[in-house]
Structure formats: C-alpha cells, structure tokens
N, C-alpha and C positions, 0 to 999 in steps of 0.2 A: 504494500500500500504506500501511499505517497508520505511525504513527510511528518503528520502526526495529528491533525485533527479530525481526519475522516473517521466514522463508526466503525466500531469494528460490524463482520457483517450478522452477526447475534444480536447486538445492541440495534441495529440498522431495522432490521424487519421485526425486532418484538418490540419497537416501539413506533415503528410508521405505521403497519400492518392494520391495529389496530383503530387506526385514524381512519384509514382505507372504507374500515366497511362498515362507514355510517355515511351515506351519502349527505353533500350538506343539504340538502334540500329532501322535506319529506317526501319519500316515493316507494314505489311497490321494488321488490327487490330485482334487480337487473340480471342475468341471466350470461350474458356477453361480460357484464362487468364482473361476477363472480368466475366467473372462468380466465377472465386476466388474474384477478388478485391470485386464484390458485395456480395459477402458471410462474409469476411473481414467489408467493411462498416454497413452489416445490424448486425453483430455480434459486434459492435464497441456501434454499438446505444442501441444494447440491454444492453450489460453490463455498459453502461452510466448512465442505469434506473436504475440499483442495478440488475440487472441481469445475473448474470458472470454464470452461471451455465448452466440457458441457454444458453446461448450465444457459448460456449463449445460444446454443444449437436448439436444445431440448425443449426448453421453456422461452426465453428470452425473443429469441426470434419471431417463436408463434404469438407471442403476447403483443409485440409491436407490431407485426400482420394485423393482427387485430385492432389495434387501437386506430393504425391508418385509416382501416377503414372503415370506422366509425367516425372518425373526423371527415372522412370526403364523405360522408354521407350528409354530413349536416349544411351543407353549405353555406357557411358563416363560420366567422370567425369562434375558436371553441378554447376555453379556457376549464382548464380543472384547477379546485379548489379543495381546501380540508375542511375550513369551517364557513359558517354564516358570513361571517366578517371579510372572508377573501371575497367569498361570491360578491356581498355590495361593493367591494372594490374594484373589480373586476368590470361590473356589470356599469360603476361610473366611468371607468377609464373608458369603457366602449361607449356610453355615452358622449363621452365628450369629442372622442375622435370621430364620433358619427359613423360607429360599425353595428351591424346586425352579428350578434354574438349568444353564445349561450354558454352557461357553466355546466360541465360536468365534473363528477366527484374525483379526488386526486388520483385514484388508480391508473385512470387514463394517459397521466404525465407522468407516474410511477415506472411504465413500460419502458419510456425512452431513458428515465434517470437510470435503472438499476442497469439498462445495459450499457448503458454510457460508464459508468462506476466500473460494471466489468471487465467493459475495454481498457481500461485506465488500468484498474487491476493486471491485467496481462499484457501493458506493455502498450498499449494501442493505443496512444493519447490524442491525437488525430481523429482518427473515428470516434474516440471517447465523446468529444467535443462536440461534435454535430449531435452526436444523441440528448447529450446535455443540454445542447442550446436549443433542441426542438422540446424538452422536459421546463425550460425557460419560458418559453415562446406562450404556451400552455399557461405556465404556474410561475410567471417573474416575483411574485412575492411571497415564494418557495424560500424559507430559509436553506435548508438543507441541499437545495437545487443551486445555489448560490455559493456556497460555502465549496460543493463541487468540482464549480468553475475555476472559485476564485484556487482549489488544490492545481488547476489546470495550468494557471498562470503562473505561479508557482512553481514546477517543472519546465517553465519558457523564461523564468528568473524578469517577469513582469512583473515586478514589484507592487507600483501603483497604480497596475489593471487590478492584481490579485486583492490589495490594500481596498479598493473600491469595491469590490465584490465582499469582501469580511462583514465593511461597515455596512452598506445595504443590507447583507443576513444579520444582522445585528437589528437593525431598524424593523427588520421584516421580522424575525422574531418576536418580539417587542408588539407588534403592530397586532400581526393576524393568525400566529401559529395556535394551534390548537393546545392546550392548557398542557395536559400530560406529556408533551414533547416540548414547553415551551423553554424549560431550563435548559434539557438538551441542548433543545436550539442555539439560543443564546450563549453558554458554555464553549461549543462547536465554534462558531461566529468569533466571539472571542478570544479563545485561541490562535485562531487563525490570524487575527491582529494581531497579538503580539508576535510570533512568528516571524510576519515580513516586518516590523517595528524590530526587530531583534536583524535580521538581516540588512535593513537600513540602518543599524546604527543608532537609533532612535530609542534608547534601553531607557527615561524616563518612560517614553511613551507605553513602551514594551512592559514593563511594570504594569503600568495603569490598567492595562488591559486584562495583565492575569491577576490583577486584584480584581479588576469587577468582578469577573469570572466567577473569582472565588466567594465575591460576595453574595453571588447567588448560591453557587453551590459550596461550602465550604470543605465538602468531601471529595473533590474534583481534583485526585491525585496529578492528574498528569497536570494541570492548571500551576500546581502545587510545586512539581518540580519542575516546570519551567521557572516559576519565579525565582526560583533559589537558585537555578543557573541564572539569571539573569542579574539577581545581586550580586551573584559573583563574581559575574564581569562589569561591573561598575565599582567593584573594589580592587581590581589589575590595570595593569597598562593595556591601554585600549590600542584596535590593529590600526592603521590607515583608516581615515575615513573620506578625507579631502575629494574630489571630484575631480577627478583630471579630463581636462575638454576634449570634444572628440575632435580629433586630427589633432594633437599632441605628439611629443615626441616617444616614438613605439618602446624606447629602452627605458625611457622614464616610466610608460605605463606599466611594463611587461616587470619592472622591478617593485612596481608599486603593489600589482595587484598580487606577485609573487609574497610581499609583507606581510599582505593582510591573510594568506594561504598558510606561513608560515606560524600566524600565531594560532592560529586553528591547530596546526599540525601540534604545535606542542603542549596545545589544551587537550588534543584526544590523548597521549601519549599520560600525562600528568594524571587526566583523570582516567587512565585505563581504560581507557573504550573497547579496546579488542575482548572485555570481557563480558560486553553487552553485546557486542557482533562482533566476533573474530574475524569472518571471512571480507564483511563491509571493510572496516580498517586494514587490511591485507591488500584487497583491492584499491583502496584511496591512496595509500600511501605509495603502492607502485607506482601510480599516476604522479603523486607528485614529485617522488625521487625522480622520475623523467622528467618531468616539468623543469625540477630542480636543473639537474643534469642539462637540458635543451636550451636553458638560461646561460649557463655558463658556457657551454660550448658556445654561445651567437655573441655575449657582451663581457666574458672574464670572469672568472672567478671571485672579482672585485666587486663584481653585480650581486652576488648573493648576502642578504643580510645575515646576523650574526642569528643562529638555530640555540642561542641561553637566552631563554624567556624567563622570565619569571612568574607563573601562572604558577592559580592558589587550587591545590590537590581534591576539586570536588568530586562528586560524585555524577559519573557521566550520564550524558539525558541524549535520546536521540535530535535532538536539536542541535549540538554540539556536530553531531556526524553528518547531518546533512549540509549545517552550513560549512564544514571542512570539504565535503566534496563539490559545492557548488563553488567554491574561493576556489580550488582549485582546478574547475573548470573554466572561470574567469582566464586563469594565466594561458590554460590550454589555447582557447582563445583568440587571445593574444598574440601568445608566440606562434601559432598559425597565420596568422593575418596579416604577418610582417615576414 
C-alpha cells in the first residue's frame, strides 16, 4: 500500500460497507444494487487473502460492468451519495450548474473506488487514477474518494495537488460523511496533511495536523507516532530546505538535493529501520550508494557532504522510509537530467 494513511483493506469494507446498504433516500431494496455491494464484499475478502488480482477479475470488473451501465441508463448527470446531507449537496451543485441529475446510493461510486484502490495496490497507479476520478466525478464530496487521490499524488511527489486533496477530505469529512465513519474520515484526511507538511518541511504545520487528528481520536496510534517522529525532527539539524530555481546550476542542485537524501539516510540507519523493513532499507540504500557513487564520479568526491549527522536514536515510523526513498529519488532525478 502506499505511504500510510490508506485503510487497511479490513478496516476499508467493515466500515464503508455498512454505509453502502442504506440507500440515502427511502426506497424498496434494489436488486442490481445489492448484487454490486456483494460483488464489492466478496472482492474485498479476496484481496484480504493476498488476492488483489483476482479480486479485479472476479468481482471488481463485473461490479463496474454494472454500474456503467446503470449510469448510461439514466441519462443525466448521476451522482452517489452516503447520506441525506451529500444528496442536498449534490442535488444544489446541479442546480446551480443547470444539470438534470439524480442521486444514487454510494455503492455505485464504491465500484470505481475499490478498483481504483486495487490498481494502486498492485502497482497500476495510472489506471488507478481514472477509476478514482470517475468514483470523484460521482461522489466529489467523498472523503475517502479524496484522500485516495490525494495517496495518488503522493506517488507523483505533487505535493500541493496531494496537500489540496487532504484538506478538501478534511472539509468533506467534516461536512457530509456519515457519523460512524466520520472520525475515520477525518483521522484518514489528517494524516495525510501532515505527511506532505512533513515532506515540505513545514513540521509546525505537520504537528498541527497530527494533533487534530489526535484530538478527535486520541487512540489513533499511527497519528500518535507520526507526531513523535515529527518532534523529533524539530529537535535535530534540519536537511536543506531552500528552493533552488528551476534552470539552476545542475551540481549545485544534484549536491543539494543529494543533502537532504543524506540526512534521511542517516535517520533510517540511527533509528534502525531495517528492522521495520529489512528488505525496503536494503533496496533504498542500494539506490542511494549509486546515487552517492554517480555524484562523485560526475562533480569529485568534494561534492559529497560529510555522512556524521547527528540525529537523535528514535524509534523508526514508516514515514521516515518513504521520505528517505523519495529524497532519494529526487537526486536520481537529477543526476539523470544533467
């Protein structure tokens, strides 16, 4: 899964599922709709087992079959919803843009999210994307649909695409999500700011964010140790942060952004990371010994900064590991492009 605030897929479906099968609007039970949701659940449990491929095939496939073509059926714009509150939102946004539209209950944008999740899951962030943005198109005041995305942008190192997408799932949370998921929500959302806040450099902000978090949920371990990685690097020497302009000079950048990879390297090192993932820190650091190495081969061994950091022994959090590997795809980068 992607860097750290996505559901896991247990938590995912015993907490949407249930939203699923009360339609918002009173109505006789739907027939076509009950046969997504169960295509949805039996595809939820398969890629539970390690099964995302199939699950894709088996289920996922025939559920968005399905849902297409209930949306070309209605000829109007077709929005799904969880609760009361999305539908009058919905139902004004169409008003106001002057569309013939109707709500259906979320199941129907569930189809596109959960395969989009799975693509993503196996690798397919590309196709992920368009499923997600047609599960958007449906349900844009989808916290979880949002939160998604913004994991999307995330992986493309769009900081303040991703950053925009947290705070909307924040708002949207907040706004229209249904009660029993709405902490989730919210939690989910927050996360995810501090995350890119933490990747900008922006460690007040980054704070701010896992304290709200926490103030909703106080039990919200992962919330919990983010924070405490986060204080910890606002009591060390902070990496680079300065902004160097684009079309700058390449050995200035390629040493600059080599710095800020460097102090990564010797925070996972400090705080033992290879013991939360062996095989992840194994792979990272080959990369960046080349990197290393590629630096010096092209500007001298005088290009490389000094590898004695002084970083305080905590206790590794996978936020630590991804931003070491994406610093270190920054240099990659780099030293490609020049």
């Amino acid at each position: 899964m992607s860097f750290q605030p996505r559901l896991s897929l247990s938590l995912l479906f015993l907490v949407a599922l249930p939203a699923l099968a009360h339609p918002p609007q009173p109505a006789p039970p739907d027939p076509e709709e009950q046969e997504v949701a169960r295509l949805i659940n039996e595809g939820a449990n398969l890629a539970r087992t390690g099964h995302a491929a199939d699950a894709l095939t088996q289920d996922l496939d025939p559920a968005v079959a399905k849902a297409d073509a209930k949306i070309a059926a209605q000829h109007r714009t077709v929005y799904a919803a969880r609760t009361p509150t999305e539908v009058l939102f919905y139902m004004a946004k169409a008003a106001t843009e002057k569309q013939e539209a109707v709500a259906l209950p979320a199941t129907w944008s569930m189809a596109y999210f959960f395969k989009g999740y799975l693509l993503n899951d196996l690798g397919r962030p590309a196709e992920a994307r368009a499923f997600i943005r047609r599960a958007l198109d449906m349900s844009p005041m989808n916290a979880q649909y949002l939160d998604e995305m913004g994991n999307l942008e995330i992986k493309d190192k769009n900081w303040d695409a991703a950053l925009a997408l947290f705070i909307k799932g924040e708002e949207a949370a907040n706004s229209v999500s249904p009660d029993v998921v709405k902490n989730s929500d919210l939690g989910r959302s927050l996360r995810g700011e501090g995350f890119v806040y933490v990747e900008q450099h922006k460690l007040d902000q980054a704070e701010a964010a896992y304290r709200r978090a926490l103030s909703i949920d106080p039990n919200d371990q992962r919330s919990a140790k983010e924070l405490k990685f986060v204080i910890s690097l606002k009591g060390q020497p902070a990496p680079p942060v300065a902004t160097i302009p684009p079309g700058g000079d390449p050995r200035i950048k390629a040493i600059f952004l080599f710095g800020r990879a460097n102090f990564f390297h010797a925070a996972v090192a400090a705080r033992n990371c290879a013991a939360l993932d062996p095989a992840k820190v194994f792979a990272i650091n080959q990369r960046f010994d080349a990197a290393r190495a590629r630096l010096a081969a092209k500007y001298g061994d005088t290009a490389l900064p000094s590898s004695q950091m002084d970083v305080k022994n905590e206790p590794c959090d996978p936020m630590t590991l991804e931003s070491y590997s994406n610093h270190v795809a920054e240099v990659e980068a780099a030293l490609a492009a020049n």
